[in-house]
N, C-alpha and C positions, 0 to 999 in steps of 0.2 A: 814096616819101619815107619814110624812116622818124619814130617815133615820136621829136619832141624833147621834153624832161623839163629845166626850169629849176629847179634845188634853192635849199631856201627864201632862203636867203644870200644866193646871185647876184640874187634877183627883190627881195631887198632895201636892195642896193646897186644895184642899177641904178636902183629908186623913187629914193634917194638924191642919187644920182647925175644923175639926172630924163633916163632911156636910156628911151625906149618899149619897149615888149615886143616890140612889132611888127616895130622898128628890129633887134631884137636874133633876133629869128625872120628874117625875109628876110634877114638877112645870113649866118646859117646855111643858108639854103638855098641862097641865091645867092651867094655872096662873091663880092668884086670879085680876091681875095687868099686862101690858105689857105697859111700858112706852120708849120712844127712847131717843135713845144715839147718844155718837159722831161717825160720820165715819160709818154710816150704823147701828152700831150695837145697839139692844134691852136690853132690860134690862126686864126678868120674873121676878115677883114678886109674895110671899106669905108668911103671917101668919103662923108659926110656935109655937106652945107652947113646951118649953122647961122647963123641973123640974119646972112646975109651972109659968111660965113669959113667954109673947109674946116676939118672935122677928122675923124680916124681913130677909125672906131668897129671896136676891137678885141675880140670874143668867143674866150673860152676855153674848151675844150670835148674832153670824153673821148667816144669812139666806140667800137660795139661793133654787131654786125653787123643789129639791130634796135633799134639805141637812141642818141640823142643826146645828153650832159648837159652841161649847161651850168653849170660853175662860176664865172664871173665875166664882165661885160663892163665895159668903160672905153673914155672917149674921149682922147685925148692931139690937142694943137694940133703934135706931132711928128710930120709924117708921114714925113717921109723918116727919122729915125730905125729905123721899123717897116718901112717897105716897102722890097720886097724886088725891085729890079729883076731881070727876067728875065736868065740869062745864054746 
């Protein structure tokens, strides 16, 4: 596994935002979803149930071949918006 690195912005918007860290680490490691973004960067995707209702926890994140950065996560009650069925 490589080295993940949350910069200080994202670990403060997610506090914020009240994204566990944990939430936001397993789903980098495991996504249920990894879809691409602008400018290199991915986007982890997973399934979260919260008090009862889905929603998409979405991590943002630049990779390089010994390192993970994680610039942002959000959760949206949008999921079909975000995901990406298989074709």
């Amino acid at each position: 596994m490589k080295k993940v690195e949350i910069i200080p912005i994202a670990q403060r918007k997610a506090r914020k935002r009240r994204i566990k860290e944990e939430w936001i680490l397993e789903t980098v490691s495991t996504p249920s979803q990894v879809v691409e973004g602008y400018g290199g960067r991915k986007f982890a995707q997973s399934i979260k149930r919260i008090r009862g209702k889905e929603y998409l926890l979405r991590v943002v994140y630049e990779e390089t071949e010994v390192l993970i950065t994680i610039v942002t996560a959000y959760i949206s009650s949008q999921i079909s918006r975000y995901w990406q069925e298989e074709s």
